[in-house]
C-alpha positions as CSV (number, residue, x, y, z in Angstrom):
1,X,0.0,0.0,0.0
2,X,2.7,2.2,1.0
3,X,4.0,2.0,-2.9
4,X,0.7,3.6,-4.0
5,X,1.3,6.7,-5.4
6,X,-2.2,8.1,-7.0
7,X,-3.9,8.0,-3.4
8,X,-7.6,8.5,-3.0
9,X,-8.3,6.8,-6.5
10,X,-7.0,2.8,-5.5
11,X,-8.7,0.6,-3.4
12,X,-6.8,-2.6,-2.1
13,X,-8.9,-5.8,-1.1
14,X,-7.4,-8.5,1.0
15,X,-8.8,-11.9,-0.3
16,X,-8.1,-14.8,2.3
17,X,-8.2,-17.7,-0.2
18,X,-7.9,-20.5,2.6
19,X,-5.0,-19.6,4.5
20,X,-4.8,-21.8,7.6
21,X,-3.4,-21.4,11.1
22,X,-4.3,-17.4,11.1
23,X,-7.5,-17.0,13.0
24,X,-6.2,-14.0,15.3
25,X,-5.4,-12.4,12.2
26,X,-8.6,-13.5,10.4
27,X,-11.1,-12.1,13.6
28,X,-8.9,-8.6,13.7
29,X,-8.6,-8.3,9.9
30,X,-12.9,-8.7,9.9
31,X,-13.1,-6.7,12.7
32,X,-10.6,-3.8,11.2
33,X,-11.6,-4.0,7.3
34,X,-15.1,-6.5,7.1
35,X,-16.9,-3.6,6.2
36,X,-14.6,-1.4,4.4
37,X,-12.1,1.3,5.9
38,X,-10.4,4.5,4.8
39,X,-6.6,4.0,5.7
40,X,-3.8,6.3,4.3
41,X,-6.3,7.7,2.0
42,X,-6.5,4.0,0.2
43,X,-10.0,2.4,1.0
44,X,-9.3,-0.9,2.4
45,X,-11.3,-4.2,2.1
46,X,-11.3,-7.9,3.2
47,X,-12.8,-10.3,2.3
48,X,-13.3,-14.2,3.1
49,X,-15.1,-15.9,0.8
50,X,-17.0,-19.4,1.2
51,X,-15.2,-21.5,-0.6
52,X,-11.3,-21.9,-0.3
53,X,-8.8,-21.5,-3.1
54,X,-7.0,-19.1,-5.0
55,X,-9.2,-18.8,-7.8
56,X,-12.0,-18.3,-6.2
57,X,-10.7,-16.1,-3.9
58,X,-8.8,-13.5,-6.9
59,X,-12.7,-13.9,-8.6
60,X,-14.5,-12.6,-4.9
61,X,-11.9,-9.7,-4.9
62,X,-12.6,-8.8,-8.8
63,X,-15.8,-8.7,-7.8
64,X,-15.7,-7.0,-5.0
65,X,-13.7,-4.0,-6.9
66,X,-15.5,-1.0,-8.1
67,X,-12.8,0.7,-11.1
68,X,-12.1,-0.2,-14.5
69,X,-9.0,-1.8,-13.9
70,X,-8.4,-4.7,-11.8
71,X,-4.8,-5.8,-10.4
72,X,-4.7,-9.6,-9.0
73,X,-1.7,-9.6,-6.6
74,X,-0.5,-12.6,-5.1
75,X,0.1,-12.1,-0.6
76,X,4.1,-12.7,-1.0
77,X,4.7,-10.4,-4.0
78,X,5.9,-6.5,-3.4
79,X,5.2,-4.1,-6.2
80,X,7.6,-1.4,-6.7
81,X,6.9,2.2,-5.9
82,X,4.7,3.7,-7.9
83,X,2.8,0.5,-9.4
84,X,-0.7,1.9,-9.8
85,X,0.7,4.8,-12.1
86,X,2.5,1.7,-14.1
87,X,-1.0,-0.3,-14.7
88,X,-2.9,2.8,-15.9
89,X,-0.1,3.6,-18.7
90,X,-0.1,0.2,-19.5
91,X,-3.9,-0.4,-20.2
92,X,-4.4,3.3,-21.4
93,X,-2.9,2.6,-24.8
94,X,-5.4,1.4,-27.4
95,X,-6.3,-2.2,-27.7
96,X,-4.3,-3.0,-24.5
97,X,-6.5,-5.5,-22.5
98,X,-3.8,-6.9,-19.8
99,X,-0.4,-6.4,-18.4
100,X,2.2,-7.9,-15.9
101,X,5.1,-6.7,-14.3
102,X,8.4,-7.6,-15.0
103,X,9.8,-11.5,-12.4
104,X,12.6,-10.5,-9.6
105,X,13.1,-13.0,-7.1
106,X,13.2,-11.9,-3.4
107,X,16.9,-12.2,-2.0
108,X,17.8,-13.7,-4.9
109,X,21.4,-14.0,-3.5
110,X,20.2,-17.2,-1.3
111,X,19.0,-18.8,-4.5
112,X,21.7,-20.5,-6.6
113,X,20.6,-20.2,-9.9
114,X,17.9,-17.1,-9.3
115,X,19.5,-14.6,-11.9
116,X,19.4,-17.2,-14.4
117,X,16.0,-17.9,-13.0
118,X,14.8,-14.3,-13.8
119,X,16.6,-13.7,-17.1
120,X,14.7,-16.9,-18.4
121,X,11.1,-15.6,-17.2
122,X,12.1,-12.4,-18.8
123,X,13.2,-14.5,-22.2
124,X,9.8,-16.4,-22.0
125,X,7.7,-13.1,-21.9
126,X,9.5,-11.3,-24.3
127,X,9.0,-14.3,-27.0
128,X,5.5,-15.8,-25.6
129,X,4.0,-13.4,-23.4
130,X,3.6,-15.8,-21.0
131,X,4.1,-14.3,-17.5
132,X,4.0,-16.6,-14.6
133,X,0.7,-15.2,-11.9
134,X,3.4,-14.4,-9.1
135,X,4.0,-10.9,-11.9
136,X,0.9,-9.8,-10.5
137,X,-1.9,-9.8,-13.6
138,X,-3.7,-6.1,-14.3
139,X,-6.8,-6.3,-16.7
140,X,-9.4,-4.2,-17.9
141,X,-12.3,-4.9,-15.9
142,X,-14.4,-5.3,-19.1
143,X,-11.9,-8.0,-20.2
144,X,-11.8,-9.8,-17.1
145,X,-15.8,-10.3,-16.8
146,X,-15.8,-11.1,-20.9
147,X,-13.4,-14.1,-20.0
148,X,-15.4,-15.4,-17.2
149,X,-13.0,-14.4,-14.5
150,X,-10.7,-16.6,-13.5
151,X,-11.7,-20.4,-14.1
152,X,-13.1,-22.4,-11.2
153,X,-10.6,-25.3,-11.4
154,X,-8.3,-26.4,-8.5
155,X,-5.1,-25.2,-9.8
156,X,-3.5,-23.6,-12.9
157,X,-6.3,-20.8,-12.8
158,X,-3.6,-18.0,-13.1
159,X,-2.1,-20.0,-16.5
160,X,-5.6,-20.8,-17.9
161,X,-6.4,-16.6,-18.4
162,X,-3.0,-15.5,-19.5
163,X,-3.3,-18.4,-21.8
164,X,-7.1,-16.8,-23.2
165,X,-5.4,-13.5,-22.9
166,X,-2.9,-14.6,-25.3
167,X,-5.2,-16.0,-27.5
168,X,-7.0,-12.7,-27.4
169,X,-4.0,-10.4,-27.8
170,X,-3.0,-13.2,-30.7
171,X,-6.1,-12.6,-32.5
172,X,-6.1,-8.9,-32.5
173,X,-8.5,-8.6,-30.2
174,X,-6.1,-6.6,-27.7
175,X,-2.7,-6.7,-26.4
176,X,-0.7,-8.6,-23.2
177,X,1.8,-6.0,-22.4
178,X,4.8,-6.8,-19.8
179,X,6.1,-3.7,-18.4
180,X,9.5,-3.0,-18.8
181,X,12.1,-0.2,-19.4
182,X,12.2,2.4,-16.5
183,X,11.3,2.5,-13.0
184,X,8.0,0.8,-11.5
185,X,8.2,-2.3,-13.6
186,X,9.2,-5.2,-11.4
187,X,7.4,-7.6,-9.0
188,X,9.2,-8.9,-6.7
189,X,8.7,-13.0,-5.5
190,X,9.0,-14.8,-3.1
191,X,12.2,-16.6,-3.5
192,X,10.5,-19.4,-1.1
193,X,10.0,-22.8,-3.2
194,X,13.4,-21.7,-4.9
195,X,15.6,-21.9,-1.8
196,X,13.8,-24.7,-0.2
197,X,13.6,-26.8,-3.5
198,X,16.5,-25.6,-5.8
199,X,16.4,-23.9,-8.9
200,X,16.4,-27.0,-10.9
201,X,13.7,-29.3,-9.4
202,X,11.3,-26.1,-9.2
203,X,11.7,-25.8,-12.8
204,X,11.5,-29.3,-13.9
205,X,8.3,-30.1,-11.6
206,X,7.0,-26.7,-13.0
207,X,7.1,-27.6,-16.9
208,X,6.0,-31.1,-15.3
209,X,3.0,-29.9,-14.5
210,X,2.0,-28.0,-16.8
211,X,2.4,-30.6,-19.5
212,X,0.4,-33.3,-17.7
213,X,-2.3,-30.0,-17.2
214,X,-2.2,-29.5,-21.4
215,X,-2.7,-33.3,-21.6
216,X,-5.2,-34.1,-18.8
217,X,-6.6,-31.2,-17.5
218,X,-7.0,-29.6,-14.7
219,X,-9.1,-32.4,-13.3
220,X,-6.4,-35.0,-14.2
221,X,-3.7,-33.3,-12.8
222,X,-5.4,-32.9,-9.7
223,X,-5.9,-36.3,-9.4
224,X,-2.4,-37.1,-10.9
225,X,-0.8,-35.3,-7.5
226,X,-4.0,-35.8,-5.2
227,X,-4.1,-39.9,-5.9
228,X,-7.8,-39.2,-5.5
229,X,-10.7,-37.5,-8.0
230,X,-11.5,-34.0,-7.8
231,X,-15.1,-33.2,-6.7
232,X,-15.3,-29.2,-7.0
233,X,-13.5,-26.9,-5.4
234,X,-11.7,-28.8,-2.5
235,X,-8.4,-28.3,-0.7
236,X,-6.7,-25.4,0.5
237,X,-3.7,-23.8,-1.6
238,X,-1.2,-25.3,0.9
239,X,-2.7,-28.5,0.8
240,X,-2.3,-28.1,-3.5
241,X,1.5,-27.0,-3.4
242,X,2.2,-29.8,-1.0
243,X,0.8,-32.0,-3.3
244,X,2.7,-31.1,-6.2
245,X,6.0,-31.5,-4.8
């Protein structure tokens, strides 16, 4: 919030998508923001919906948002000063529909491997325009209600609408832009999964996964690290990233 710099015209919602082991949090963050409070001139919200997972969570907090533009931000991701100013250039320009901020990896010193790490995200969207969700999504909200919101599957919802933005952008429908060049421009990760896991077994199990997604689904790939069916929207994000492991 404190990186905001067009104050009085943002307004942040806190989503908890299933979190676990924060109920002091959960009863002071209700108490504090449940019905909406004016903080440092930025209107604050949270929110916790029914039903647990990220998806549904990032589709309540779309929902719940009342400008044209909608910025999906994941809980361990800093933007950089001056983000909101960033979002509008990018989705002013004409036919522009969505944008995402450049990858940096938190402490990427502790990560052997993380510069390579973020020189081949950068390679990826400069040749497919495929940003990875953790480089915060921005959208028009016109275009994010014309997609259907995010998809209610049990994973792979952030891949799933860059893919359809793609297509979009691919059919000349409107444009993906990744900020770059200049200040403002970078979201910075968590470096988490990277120093616990290494650089190469994140990366493996992450083009793992989403090949057995292309080829089964999102159904099938829950099942594929689950062992078990999936019956709607079931298991907390945790419980998903454990899985997939």
């Amino acid at each position: 919030m404190h990186n905001i710099l067009s104050l009085g015209t943002v307004e942040l919602i806190l989503v908890n998508c299933g979190s676990v082991n924060l109920d002091e949090e959960v009863k002071l963050l209700t108490t504090l923001f449940g019905q909406g409070l004016v903080y440092d001139e930025v209107l604050v919200k949270y929110l916790q919906p029914p039903v647990t997972g990220r998806g549904q969570g990032l589709n309540a907090g779309g929902e719940a948002a009342s400008g044209d533009l909608v910025t999906f931000c994941h809980a361990d991701t800093t933007l950089p000063l001056g983000w909101d100013c960033r979002v509008r250039e990018s989705l002013s320009a004409d036919k522009a529909e969505g944008s995402a901020f450049m990858f940096q990896m938190s402490d990427v010193s502790a990560v052997v491997g993380g510069l390579w790490v973020a020189r081949c995200v950068d390679l990826r969207c400069r040749l497919f325009k495929l940003p990875y969700g953790d480089q915060t999504l921005s959208m028009r909200r016109r275009t994010w209600r014309w997609l259907g919101g995010y998809p209610q599957q049990c994973l792979m919802e952030d891949y799933e609408i860059v893919t359809l933005l793609r297509q979009r952008d691919m059919a000349g429908a409107g444009g993906l832009k990744i900020l770059r060049g200049g200040e403002g421009v970078t979201a910075v990760c968590s470096n988490r999964r990277w120093a616990e896991n290494g650089v190469e077994y994140v990366c493996r199990k992450n083009a793992e996964v989403v090949e057995v997604y292309e080829r089964l689904g999102a159904g099938g790939c829950y099942e594929r690290y689950y062992g078990r069916k999936w019956e709607g929207r079931e298991g907390r994000e945790e419980e998903i990233e454990e899985a997939i492991r």
